[in-house]
C-alpha positions in Angstrom: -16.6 -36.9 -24.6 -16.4 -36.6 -28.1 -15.8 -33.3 -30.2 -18.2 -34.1 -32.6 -21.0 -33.6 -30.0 -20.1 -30.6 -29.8 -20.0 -29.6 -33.2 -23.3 -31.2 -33.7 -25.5 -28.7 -32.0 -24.3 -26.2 -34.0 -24.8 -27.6 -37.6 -21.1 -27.3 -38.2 -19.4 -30.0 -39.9 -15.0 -29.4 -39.6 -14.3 -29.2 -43.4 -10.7 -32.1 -44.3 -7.5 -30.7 -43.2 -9.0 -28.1 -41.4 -6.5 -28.8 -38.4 -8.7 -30.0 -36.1 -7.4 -33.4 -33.9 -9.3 -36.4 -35.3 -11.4 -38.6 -33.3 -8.6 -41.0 -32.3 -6.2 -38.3 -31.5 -9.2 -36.3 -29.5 -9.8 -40.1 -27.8 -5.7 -39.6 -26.5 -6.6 -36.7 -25.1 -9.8 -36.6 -23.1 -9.1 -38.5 -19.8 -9.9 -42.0 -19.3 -13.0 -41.5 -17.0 -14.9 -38.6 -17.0 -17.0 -40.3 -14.4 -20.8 -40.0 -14.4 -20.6 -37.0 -16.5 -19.1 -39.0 -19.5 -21.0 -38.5 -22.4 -23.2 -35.6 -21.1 -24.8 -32.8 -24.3 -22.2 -30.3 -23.4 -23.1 -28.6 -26.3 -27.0 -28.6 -26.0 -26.0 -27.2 -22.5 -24.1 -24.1 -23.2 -26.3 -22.8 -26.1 -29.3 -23.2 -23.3 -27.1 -21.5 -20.9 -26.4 -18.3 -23.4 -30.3 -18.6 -24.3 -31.2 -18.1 -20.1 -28.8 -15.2 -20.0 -30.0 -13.7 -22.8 -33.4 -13.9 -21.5 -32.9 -12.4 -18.1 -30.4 -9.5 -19.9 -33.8 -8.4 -21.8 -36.1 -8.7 -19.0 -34.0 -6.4 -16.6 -33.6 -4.1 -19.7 -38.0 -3.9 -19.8 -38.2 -3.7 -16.1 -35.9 -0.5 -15.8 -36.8 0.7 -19.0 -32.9 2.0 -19.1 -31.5 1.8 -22.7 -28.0 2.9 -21.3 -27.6 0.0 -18.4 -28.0 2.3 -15.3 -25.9 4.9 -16.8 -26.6 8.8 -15.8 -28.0 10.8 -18.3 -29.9 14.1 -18.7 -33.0 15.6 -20.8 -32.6 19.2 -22.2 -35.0 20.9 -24.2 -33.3 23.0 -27.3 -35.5 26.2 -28.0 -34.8 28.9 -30.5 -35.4 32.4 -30.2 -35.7 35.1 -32.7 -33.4 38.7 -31.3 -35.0 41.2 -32.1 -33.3 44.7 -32.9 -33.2 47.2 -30.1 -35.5 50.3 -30.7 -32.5 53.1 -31.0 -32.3 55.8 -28.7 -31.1 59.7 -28.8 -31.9 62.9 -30.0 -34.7 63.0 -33.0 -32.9 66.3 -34.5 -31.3 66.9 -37.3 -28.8 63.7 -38.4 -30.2 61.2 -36.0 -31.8 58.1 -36.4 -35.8 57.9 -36.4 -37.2 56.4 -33.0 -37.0 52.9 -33.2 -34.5 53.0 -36.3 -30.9 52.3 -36.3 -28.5 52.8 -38.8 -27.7 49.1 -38.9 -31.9 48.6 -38.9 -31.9 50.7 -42.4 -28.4 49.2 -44.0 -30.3 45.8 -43.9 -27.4 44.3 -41.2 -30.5 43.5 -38.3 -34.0 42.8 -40.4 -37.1 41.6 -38.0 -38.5 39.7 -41.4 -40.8 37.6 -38.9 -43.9 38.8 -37.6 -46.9 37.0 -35.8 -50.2 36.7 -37.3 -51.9 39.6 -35.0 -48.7 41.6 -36.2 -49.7 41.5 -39.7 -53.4 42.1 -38.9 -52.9 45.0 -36.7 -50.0 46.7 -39.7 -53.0 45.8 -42.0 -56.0 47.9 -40.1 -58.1 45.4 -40.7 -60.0 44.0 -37.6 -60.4 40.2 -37.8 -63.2 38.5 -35.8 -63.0 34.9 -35.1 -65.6 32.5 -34.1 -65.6 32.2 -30.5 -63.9 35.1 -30.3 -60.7 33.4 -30.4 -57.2 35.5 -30.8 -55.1 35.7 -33.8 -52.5 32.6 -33.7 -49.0 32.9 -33.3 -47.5 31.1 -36.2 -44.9 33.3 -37.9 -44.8 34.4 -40.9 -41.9 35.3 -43.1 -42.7 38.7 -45.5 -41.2 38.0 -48.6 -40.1 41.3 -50.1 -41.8 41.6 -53.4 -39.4 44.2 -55.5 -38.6 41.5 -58.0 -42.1 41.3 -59.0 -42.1 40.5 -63.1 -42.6 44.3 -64.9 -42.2 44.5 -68.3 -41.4 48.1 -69.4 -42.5 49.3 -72.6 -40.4 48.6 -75.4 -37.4 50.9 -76.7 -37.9 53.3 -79.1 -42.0 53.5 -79.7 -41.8 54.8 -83.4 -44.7 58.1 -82.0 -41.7 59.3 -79.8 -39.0 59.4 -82.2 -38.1 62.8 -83.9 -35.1 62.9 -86.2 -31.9 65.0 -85.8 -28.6 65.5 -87.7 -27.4 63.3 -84.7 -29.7 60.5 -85.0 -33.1 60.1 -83.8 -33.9 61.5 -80.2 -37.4 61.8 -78.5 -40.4 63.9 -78.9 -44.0 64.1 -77.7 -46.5 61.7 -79.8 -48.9 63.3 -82.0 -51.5 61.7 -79.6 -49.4 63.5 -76.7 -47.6 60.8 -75.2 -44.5 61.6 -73.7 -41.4 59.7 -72.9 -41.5 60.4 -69.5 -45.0 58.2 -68.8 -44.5 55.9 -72.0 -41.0 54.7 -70.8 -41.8 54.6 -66.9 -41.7 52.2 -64.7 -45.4 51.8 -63.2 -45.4 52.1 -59.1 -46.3 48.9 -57.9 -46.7 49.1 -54.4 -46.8 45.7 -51.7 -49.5 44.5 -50.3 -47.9 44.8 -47.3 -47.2 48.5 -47.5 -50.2 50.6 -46.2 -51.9 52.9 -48.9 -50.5 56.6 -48.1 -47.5 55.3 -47.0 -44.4 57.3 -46.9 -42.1 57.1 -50.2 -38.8 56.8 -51.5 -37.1 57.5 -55.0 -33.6 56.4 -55.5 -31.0 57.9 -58.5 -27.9 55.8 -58.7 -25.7 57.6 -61.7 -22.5 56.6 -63.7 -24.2 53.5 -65.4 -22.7 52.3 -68.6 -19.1 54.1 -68.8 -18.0 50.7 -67.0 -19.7 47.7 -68.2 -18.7 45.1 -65.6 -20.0 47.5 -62.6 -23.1 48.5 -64.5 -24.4 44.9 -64.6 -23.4 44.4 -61.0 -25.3 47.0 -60.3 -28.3 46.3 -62.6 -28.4 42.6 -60.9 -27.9 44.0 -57.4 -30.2 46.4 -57.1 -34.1 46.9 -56.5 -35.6 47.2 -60.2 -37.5 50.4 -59.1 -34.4 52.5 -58.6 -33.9 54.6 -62.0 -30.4 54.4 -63.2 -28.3 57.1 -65.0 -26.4 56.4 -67.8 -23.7 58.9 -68.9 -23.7 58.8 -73.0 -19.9 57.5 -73.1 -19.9 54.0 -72.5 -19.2 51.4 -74.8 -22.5 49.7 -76.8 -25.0 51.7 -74.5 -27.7 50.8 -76.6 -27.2 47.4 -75.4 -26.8 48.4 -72.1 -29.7 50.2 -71.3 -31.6 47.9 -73.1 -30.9 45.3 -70.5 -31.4 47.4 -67.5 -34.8 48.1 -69.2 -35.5 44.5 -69.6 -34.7 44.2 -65.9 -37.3 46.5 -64.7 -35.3 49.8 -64.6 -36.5 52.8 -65.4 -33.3 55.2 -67.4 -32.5 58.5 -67.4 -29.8 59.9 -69.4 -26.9 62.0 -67.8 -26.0 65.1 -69.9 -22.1 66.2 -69.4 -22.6 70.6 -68.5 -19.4 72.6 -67.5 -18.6 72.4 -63.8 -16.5 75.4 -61.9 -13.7 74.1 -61.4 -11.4 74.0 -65.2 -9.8 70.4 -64.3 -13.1 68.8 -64.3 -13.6 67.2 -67.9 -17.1 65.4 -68.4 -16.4 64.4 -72.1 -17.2 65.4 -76.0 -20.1 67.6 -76.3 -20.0 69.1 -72.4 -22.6 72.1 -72.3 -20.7 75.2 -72.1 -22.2 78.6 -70.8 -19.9 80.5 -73.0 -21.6 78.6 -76.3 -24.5 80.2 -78.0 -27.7 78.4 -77.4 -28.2 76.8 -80.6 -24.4 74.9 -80.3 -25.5 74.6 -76.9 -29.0 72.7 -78.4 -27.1 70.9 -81.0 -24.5 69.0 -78.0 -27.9 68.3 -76.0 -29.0 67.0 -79.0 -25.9 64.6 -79.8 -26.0 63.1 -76.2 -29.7 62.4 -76.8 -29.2 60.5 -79.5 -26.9 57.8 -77.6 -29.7 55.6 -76.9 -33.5 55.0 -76.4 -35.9 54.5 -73.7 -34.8 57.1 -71.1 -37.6 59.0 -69.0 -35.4 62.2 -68.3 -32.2 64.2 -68.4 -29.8 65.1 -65.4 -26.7 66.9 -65.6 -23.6 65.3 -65.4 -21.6 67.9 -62.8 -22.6 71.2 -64.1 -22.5 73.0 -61.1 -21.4 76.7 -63.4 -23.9 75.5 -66.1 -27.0 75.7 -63.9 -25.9 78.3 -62.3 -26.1 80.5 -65.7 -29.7 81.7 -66.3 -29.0 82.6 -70.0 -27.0 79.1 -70.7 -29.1 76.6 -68.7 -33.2 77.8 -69.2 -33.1 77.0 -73.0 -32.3 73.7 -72.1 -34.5 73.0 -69.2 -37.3 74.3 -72.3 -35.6 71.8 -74.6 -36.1 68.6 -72.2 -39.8 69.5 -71.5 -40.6 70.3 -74.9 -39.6 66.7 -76.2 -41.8 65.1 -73.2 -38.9 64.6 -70.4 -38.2 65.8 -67.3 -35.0 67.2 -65.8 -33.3 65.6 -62.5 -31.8 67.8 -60.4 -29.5 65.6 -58.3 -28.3 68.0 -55.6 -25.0 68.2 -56.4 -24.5 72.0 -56.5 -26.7 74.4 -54.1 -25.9 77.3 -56.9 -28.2 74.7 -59.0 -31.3 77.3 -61.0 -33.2 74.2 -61.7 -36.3 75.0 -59.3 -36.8 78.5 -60.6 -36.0 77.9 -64.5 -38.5 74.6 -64.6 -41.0 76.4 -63.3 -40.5 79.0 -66.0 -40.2 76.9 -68.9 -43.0 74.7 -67.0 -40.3 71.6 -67.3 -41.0 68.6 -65.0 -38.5 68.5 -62.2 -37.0 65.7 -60.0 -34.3 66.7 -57.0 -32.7 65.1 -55.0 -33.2 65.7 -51.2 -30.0 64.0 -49.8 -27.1 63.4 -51.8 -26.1 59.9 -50.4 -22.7 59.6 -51.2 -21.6 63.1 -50.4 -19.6 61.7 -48.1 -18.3 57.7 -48.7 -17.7 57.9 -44.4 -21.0 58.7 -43.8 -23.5 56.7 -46.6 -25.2 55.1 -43.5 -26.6 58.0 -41.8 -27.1 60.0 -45.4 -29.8 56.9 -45.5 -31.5 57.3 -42.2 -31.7 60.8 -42.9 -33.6 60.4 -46.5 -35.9 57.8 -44.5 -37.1 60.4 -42.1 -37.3 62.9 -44.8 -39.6 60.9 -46.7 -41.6 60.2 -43.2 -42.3 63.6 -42.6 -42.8 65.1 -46.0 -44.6 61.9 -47.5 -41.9 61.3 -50.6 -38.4 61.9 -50.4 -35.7 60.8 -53.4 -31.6 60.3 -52.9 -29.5 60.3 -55.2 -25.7 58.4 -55.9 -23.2 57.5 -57.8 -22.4 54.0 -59.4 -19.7 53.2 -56.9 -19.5 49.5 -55.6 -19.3 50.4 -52.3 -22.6 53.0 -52.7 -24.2 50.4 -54.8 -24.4 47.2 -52.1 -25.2 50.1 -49.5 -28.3 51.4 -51.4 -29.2 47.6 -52.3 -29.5 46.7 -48.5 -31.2 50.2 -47.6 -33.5 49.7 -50.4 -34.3 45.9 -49.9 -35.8 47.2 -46.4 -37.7 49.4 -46.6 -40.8 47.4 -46.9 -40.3 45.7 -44.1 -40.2 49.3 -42.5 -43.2 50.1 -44.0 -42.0 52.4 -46.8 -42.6 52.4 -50.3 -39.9 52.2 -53.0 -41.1 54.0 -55.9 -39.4 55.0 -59.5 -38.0 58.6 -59.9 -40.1 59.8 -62.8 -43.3 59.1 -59.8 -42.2 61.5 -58.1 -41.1 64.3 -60.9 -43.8 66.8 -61.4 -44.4 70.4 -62.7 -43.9 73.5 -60.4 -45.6 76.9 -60.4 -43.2 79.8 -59.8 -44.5 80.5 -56.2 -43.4 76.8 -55.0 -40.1 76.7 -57.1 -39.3 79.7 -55.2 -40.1 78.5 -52.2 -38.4 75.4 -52.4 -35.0 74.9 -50.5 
């Protein structure tokens, strides 16, 4: 039998000096009979051979429908599920969490974001009829939180509000009556998934600008309708509160007044109850003039300032006079603010829980303002600029529409009291 027979079947020709045994030496090989076999298509024969096996390999593989050749092998089904958070339990006294609210629930660590369609509908109080009287279906659907929606504040200074000063220029109340404190606001924009009369929520984070890095941390990180403080120290404020203006903040400006204690030292220009009231006018008057665009004033300490009758009430007048309102944030219970507002008929914010009173205990300060604002309707809290405070109130205030609450600016919920209320206020 000759080699090339075999190399002839499949189309391959041995290129020269590929080492293969020429004919003559393949002849000195192969035995000298092969019998009747001698000179058979050997090659012809084994590709049929492969062909056949190939054949009866794929039919076997049809016929058993097995992919794996008879190995074992399993089906699992891979489902996901949502957990939800567990409704919290314990006493519904003072200090503890609402029913169905944990402190982790209002931080922001455990969000239900997902509800089903007859969820939505039945949050909504709107009834839904189908045709055929079908049911609601249970796609989900992820709330997206809306506090980022696009609000343009009104520019900074509008030339009716500006009055001039031996300082520079600080505000007034327009000839046409406009004031500061509604030209400058931020307007309450409320979800669509937040029911009307819902209960609301005003948040005061203080210390912006004296710390430029951690004021634009904070300015990006939180919700644009919490009203920021700005102490009048800082470095280039008017740039500052420009940009937490352009991103949706409303301001308020944070007047240094005397505190009890001798070691505490706000700054330049600190109201003083020893002063006369016209010095005392002329200091309000240099921290006005720091920057524009601010919706109120709150003291910066001050506990022994507004605790003085004679030192604080002329000032109180002063703010509502130019069109502002005074923010009372809590900080001292000796605080006159209540009872002199009314008297000078000032609009007055104040500050139901002081968040950060304690930095150990920011989390239930929070639950606590949430169930405030569920009982009475509005509640506002009030902090300091501190990082840790800051991504706390972020998460808390990121929530709350999911919990059905409304965020809402501080000069919302800043309004004038009668003498009978002030002095029955707490």
């Amino acid at each position: 039998m000759s080699l090339d027979n075999l190399n002839a079947p499949l189309g391959y020709t041995p290129p020269p000096g590929a080492g293969l045994p020429t004919a003559a030496a393949a002849r000195k090989l192969a035995p000298a009979d092969d019998g009747p076999l001698d000179g058979a298509p050997w090659g012809k024969i084994a590709v049929g051979g492969l062909g056949l096996v190939a054949s009866l390999l794929v039919g076997f593989l049809y016929a058993t429908d097995d992919g794996l050749g008879g190995e074992p092998f399993a089906r699992a089904r891979i489902e996901t599920r949502i957990r939800l958070p567990a409704p919290a339990s314990g006493p519904s006294g003072a200090g503890a969490p609402m029913a169905g609210v944990s402190v982790d629930d209002v931080t922001g660590s455990t969000l239900n974001l997902r509800r089903t369609t007859s969820q939505v509908e039945e949050a909504s109080g709107v009834k839904i009829t189908r045709q055929g009287g079908g049911a609601a279906p249970g796609a989900m659907i992820i709330s997206v939180p809306q506090e980022n929606a696009e609000v343009g504040l009104t520019p900074a200074p509008d030339r009716r509000l500006v009055d001039k000063s031996r300082h520079g220029a600080i505000p007034r109340v327009g000839p046409d009556g406009a004031r500061a404190m509604d030209v400058y606001a931020r307007p309450v924009i409320t979800p669509a998934s937040v029911k009307p009369g819902a209960p609301r929520i005003a948040l005061f984070i203080g210390g912006m600008g004296l710390n430029p890095e951690a004021t634009q941390a904070a300015v990006a990180a939180l919700p644009r309708a919490v009203t920021l403080g700005f102490a009048p120290y800082g470095p280039d404020l008017a740039r500052q509160t420009a940009s937490a203006r352009e991103e949706g903040h409303e301001i308020v400006l944070q007047a240094p007044m005397e505190g009890f204690s001798e070691a505490e030292d706000p700054g330049p220009n600190v109201l003083r109850v020893r002063d006369p009231a016209p010095d005392t006018l002329g200091r309000l008057h240099w921290h006005m003039s720091r920057f524009p665009g601010y919706v109120g004033v709150a003291g910066f300490l001050g506990g022994k300032f507004t605790s003085e009758r004679a030192a604080f009430a002329p000032v109180l007048s002063e703010i509502g006079v130019r069109g502002l309102f005074y923010m009372d944030d809590g900080a001292s219970s000796r605080s006159l603010a209540a009872t002199l507002a009314a008297e000078t008929a000032t609009p007055l914010a104040r500050a139901d829980v002081v968040i950060d009173a304690r930095l150990d205990a920011i989390d239930e300060a929070l639950v606590r303002l949430e169930r405030l604002a569920r009982e009475r309707g509005a509640a506002t809290g009030a902090a300091s600029g501190l990082p840790l405070v800051v991504e706390k109130v972020a998460r808390f205030a990121r929530a709350l529409e999911g919990r059905g609450v409304a965020l809402v600016p501080l000069s919302s919920l800043a309004q004038t009291l009668k003498p009978s209320s002030a002095r029955a206020a707490p």
